[in-house]
BAFI-3210 file (N, C-alpha, C; in Angstrom, 3 decimals, decimal comma, padded with zeros to 6 digits):
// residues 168
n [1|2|3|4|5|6|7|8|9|10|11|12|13|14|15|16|17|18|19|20|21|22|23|24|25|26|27|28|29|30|31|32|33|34|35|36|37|38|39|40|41|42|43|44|45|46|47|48|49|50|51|52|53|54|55|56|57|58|59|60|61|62|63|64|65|66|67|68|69|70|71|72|73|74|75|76|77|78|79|80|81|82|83|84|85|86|87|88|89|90|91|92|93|94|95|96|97|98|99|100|101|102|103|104|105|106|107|108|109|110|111|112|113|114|115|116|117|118|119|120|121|122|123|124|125|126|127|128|129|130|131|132|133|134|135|136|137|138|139|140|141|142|143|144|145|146|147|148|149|150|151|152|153|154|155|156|157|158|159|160|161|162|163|164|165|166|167|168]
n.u [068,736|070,793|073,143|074,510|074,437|076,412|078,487|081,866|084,830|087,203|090,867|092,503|095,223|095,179|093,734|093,427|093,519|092,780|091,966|089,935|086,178|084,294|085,720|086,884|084,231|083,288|085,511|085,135|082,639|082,950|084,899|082,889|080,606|082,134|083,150|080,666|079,258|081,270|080,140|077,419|077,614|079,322|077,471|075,111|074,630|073,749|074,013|075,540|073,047|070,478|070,381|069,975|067,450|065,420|065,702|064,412|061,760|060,992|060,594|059,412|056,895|055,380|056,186|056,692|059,160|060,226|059,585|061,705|063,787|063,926|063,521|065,585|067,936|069,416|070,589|068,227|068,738|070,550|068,922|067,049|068,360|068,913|066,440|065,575|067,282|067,048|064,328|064,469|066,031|063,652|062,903|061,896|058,412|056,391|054,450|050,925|050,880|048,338|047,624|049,243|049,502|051,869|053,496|055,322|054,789|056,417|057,301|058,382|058,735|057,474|059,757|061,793|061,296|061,956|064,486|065,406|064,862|066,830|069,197|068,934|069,680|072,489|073,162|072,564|074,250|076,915|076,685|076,806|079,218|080,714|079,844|080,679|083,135|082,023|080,431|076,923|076,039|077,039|076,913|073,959|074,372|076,173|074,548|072,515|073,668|074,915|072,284|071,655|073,969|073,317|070,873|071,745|073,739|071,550|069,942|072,136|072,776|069,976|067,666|066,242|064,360|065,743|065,506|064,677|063,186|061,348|059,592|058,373]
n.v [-082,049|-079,303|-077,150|-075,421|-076,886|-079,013|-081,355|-079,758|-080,040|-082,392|-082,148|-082,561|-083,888|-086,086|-087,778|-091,050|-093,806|-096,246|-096,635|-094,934|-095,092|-095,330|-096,017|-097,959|-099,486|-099,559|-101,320|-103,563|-104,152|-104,308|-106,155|-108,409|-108,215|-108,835|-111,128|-113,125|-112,287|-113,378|-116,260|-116,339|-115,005|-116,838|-119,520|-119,085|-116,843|-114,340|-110,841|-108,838|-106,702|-107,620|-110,039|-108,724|-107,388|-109,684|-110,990|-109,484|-109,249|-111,425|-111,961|-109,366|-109,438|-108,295|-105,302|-101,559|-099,966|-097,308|-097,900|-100,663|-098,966|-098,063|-099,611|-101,422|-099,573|-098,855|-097,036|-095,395|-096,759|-098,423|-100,329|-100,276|-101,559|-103,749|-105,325|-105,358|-107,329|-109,052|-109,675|-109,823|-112,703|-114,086|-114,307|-112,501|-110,724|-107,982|-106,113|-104,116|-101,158|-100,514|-098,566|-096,390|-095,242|-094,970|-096,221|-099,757|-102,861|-104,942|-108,095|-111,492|-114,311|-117,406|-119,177|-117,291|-117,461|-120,390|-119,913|-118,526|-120,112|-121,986|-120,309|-118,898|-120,913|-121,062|-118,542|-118,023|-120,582|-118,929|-116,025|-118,081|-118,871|-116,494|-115,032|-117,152|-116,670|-115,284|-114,294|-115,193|-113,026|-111,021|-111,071|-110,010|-107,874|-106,518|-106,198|-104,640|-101,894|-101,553|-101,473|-098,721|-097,023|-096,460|-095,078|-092,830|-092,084|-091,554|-089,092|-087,444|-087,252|-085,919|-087,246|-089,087|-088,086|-086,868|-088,472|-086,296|-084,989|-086,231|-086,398|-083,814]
n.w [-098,445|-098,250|-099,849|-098,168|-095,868|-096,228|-095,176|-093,814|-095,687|-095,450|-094,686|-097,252|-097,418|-095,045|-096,903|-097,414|-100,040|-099,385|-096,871|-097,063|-096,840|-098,867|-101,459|-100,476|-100,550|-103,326|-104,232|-103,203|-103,776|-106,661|-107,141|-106,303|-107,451|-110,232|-110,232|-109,700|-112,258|-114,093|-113,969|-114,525|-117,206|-118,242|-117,578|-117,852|-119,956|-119,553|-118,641|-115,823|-115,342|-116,409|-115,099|-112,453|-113,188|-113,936|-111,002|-109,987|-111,102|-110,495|-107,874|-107,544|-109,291|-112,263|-114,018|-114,947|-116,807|-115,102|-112,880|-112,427|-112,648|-110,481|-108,499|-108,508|-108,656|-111,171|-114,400|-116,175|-119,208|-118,809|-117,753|-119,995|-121,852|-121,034|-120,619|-123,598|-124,358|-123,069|-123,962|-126,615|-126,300|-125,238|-122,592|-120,908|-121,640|-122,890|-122,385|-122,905|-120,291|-119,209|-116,868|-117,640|-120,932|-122,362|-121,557|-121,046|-119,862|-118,296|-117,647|-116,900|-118,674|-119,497|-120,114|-118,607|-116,020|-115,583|-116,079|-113,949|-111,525|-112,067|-111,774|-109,330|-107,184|-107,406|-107,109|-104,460|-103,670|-104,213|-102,443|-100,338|-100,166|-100,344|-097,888|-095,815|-093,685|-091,775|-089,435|-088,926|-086,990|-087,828|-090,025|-090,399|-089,226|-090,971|-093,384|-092,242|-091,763|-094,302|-095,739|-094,481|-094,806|-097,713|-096,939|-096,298|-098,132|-100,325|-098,964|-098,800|-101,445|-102,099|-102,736|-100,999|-098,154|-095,123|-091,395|-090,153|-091,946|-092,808|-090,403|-090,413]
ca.u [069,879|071,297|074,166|074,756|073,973|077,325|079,817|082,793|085,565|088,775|092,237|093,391|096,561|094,551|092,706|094,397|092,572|092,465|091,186|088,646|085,109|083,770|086,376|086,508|083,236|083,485|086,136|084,387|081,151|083,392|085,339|081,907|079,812|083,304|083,265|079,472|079,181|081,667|079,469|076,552|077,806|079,838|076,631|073,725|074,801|073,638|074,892|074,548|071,921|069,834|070,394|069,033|065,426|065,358|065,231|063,371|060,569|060,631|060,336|058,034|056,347|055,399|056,603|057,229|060,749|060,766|059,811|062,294|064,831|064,077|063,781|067,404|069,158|070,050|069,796|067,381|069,181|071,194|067,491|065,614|069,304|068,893|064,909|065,549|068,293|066,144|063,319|065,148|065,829|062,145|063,244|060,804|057,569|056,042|052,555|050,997|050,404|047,098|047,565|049,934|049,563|053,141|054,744|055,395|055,207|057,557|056,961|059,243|058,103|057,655|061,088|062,191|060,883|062,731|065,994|065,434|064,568|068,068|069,991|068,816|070,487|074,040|073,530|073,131|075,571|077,968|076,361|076,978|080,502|081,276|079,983|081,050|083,860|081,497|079,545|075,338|075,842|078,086|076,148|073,110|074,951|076,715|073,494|071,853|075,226|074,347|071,124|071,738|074,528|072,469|070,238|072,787|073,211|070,330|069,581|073,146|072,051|068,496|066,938|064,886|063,984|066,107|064,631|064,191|062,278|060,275|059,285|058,372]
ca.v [-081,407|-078,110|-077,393|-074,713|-078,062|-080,607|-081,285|-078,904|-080,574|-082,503|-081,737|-083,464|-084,543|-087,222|-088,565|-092,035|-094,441|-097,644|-096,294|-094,466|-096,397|-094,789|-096,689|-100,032|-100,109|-099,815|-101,674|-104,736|-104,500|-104,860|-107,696|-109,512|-108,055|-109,427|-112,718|-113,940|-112,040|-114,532|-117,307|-115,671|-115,267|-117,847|-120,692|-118,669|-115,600|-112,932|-109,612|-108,551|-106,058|-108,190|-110,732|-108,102|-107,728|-110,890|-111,208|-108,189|-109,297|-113,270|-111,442|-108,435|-109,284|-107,321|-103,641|-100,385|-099,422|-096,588|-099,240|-101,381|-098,503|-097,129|-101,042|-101,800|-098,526|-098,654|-095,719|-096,118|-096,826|-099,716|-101,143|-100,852|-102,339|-105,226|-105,646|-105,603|-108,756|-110,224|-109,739|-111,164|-113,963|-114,475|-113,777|-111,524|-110,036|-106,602|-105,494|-102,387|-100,266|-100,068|-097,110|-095,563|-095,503|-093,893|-097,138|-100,947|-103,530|-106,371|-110,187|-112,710|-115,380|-118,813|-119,628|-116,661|-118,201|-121,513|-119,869|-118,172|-120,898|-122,321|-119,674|-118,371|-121,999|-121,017|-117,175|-118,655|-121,120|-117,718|-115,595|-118,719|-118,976|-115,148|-114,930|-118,253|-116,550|-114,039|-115,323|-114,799|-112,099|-110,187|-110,635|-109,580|-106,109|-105,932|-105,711|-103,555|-100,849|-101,125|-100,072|-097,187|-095,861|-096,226|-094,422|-091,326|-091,515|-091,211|-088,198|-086,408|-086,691|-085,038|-088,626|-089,333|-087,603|-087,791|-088,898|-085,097|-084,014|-087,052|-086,323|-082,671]
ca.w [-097,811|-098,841|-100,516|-097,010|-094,786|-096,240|-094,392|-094,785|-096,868|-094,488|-095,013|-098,517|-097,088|-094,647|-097,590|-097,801|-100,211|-098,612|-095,763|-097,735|-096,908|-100,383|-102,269|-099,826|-100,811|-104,220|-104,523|-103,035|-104,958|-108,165|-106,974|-105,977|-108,845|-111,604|-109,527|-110,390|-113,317|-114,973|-113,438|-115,381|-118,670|-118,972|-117,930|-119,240|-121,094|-118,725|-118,028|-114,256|-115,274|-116,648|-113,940|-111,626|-113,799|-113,615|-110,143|-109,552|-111,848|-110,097|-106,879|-107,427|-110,121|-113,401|-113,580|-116,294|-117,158|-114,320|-111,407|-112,522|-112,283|-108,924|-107,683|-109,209|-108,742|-112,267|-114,528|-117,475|-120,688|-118,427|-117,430|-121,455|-122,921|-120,163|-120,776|-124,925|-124,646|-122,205|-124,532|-127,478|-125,619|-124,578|-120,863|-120,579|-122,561|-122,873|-122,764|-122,409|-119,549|-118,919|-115,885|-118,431|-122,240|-122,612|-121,252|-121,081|-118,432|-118,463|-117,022|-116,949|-119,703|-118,440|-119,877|-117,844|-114,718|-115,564|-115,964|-112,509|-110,724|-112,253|-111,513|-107,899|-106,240|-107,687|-106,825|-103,008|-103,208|-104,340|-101,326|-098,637|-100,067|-100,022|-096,305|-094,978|-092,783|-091,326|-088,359|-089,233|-086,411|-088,538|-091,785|-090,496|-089,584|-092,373|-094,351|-091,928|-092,388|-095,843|-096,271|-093,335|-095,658|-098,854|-097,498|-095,684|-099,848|-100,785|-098,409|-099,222|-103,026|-101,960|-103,424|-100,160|-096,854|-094,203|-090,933|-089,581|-092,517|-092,806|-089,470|-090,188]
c.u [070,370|072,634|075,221|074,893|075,181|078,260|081,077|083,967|086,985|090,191|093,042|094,437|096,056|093,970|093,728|092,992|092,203|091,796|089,480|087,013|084,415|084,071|086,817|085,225|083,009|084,285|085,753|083,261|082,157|083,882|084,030|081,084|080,741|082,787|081,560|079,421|079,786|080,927|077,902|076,532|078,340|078,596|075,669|073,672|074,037|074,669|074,330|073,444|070,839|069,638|069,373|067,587|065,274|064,431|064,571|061,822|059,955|060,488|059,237|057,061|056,164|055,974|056,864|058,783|061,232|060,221|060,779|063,750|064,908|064,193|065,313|068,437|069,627|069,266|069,191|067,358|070,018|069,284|066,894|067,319|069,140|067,313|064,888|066,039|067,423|065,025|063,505|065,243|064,635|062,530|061,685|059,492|056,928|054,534|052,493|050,433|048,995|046,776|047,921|050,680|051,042|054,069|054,449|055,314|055,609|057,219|058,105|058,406|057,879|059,351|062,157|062,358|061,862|064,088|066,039|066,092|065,866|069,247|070,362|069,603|071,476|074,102|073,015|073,972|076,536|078,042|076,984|078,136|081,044|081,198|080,475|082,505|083,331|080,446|078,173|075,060|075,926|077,759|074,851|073,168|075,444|075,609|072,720|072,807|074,744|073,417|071,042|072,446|074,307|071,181|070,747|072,608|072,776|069,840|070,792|072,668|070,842|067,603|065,960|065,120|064,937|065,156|064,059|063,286|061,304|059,326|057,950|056,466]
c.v [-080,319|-078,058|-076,694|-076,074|-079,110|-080,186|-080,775|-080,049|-081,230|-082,062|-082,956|-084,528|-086,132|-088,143|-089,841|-093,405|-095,592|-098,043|-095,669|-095,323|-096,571|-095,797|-098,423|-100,127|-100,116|-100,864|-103,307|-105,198|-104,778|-106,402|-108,916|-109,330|-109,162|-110,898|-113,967|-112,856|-112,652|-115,680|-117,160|-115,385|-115,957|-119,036|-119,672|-117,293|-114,553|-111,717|-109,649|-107,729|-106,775|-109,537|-110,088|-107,938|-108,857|-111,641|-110,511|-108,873|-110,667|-112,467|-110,277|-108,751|-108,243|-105,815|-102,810|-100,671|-098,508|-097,195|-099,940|-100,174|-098,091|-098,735|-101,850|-100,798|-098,026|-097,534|-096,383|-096,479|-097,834|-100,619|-101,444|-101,607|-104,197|-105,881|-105,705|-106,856|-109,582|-110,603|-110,259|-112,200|-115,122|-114,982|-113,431|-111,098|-109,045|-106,997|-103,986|-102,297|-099,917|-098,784|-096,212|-095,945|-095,096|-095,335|-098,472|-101,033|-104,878|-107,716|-110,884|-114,038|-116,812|-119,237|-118,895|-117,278|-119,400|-121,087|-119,234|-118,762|-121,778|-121,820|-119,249|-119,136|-121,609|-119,305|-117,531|-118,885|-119,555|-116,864|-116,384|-118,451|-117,568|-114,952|-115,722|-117,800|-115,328|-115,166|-114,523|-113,212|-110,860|-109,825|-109,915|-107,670|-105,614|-105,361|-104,467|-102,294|-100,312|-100,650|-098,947|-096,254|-095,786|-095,389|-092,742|-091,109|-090,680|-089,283|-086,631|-086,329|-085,956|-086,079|-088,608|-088,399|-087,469|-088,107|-087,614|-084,138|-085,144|-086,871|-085,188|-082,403]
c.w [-098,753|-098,609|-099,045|-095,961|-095,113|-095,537|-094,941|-095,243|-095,779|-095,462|-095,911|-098,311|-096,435|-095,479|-097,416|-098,413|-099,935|-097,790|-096,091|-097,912|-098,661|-101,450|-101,917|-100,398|-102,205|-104,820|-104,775|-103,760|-106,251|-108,286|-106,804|-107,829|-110,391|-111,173|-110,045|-111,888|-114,254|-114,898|-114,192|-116,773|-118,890|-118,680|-118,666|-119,944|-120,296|-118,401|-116,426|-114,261|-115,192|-115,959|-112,762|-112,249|-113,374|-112,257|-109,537|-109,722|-111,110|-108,935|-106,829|-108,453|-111,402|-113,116|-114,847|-115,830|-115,684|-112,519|-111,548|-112,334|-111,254|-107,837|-107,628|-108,367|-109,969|-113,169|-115,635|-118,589|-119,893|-118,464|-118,874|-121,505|-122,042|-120,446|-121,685|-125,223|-124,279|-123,204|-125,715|-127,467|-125,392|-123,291|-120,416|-121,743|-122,182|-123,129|-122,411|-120,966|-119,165|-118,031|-116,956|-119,902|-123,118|-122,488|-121,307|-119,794|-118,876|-117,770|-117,543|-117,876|-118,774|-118,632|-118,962|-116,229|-114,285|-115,362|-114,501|-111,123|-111,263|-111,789|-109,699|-106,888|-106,087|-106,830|-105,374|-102,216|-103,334|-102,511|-099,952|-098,872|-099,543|-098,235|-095,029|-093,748|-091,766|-089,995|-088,597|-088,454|-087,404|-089,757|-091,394|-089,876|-090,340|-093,058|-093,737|-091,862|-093,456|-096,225|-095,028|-094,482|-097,066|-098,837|-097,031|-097,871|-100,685|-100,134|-098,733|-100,702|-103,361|-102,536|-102,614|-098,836|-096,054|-092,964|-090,213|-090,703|-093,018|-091,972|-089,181|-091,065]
res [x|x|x|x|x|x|x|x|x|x|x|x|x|x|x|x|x|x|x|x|x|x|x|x|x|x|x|x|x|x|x|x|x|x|x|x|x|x|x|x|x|x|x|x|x|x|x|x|x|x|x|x|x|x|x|x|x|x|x|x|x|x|x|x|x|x|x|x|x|x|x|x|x|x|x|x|x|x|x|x|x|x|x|x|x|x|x|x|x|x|x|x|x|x|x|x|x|x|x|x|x|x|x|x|x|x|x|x|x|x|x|x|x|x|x|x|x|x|x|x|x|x|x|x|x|x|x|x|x|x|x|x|x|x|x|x|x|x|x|x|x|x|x|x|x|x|x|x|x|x|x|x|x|x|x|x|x|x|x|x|x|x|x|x|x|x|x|x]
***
C-alpha cells in the first residue's frame, strides 16, 4: 500500500480513547499477556518471550533466529535474548545451520520438552478461564477478527500482500 492509497486522517476532536479499537486492543493484550506472565515467572521463571519459543519450537519444530521471528512476531534482539536464557537454562540447544552457515537452529532440549508439556495444561486452563463467558460461537469469531485485522496490519505496514495484489 502506498503512502497516496491511506486513509485520509478523521477529525481529532472524535478521537475518543476507549472507543479507540487500536487501544481496546492493546489494552487487553497487556492485561492478558501481565495476567499469565506472573503465572510464568513466578512457577517456572519464564519471560513471555521465551514462553512463546518455547511453544513455537514444541509445535513447529527446530528453526534459525529469523523463523522464529517472523513465527512469533517478535523483533530479533527480543527472540536471541529469549533463545540465550533459554539456552542457559538448557531449554533449548543450538546447532548449526546446515542450509545456512551464517546461522543457528534451535530445538527444544528434552528438558525443554518436559517443561512444555508442564506448562501447556495451565496455559489452557488460563485460555478456558479467560473465555469461559464467551459462548464457543463467539470465540471462534473472535479469533477469526483477529487474524483478519492482523493481517489489514500487516498489509497497511506493506508486510504482506493484500488480497488485490495477491491476486494480480
Amino acid at each position: 500500500m502506498t503512502l497516496q492509497s491511506r486513509p485520509e486522517p478523521a477529525d481529532a476532536a472524535s478521537l475518543q480513547l476507549d472507543a479507540y479499537l487500536p487501544y481496546r486492543l492493546s489494552v487487553a493484550s497487556n492485561a492478558v499477556s501481565r495476567l499469565i506472565a506472573r503465572a510464568y515467572e513466578d512457577r517456572f521463571g519464564l519471560t513471555i518471550p521465551q514462553w512463546r519459543l518455547i511453544c513455537v519450537l514444541a509445535e513447529d519444530g527446530p528453526m534459525n533466529q529469523s523463523a522464529l521471528v517472523s513465527r512469533t512476531g517478535m523483533d530479533k534482539v527480543t527472540v536471541s535474548r529469549a533463545a540465550q536464557g533459554l539456552t542457559r537454562r538448557h531449554l533449548l540447544e543450538r546447532s548449526e545451520n546446515d542450509l545456512d552457515g551464517r546461522s543457528h537452529v534451535v530445538a527444544l532440549s528434552l528438558e525443554g520438552v518436559r517443561l512444555h508439556a508442564e506448562i501447556a495444561p495451565l496455559a489452557l486452563a488460563y485460555e478456558a478461564a479467560l473465555i469461559s463467558g464467551l459462548d464457543p460461537h463467539e470465540v471462534a469469531l473472535l479469533k477469526r477478527l483477529l487474524l483478519r485485522l492482523q493481517g489489514a496490519a500487516g498489509v497497511l505496514a506493506g508486510e504482506t500482500p493484500s488480497p488485490s495484489q495477491a491476486l494480480a
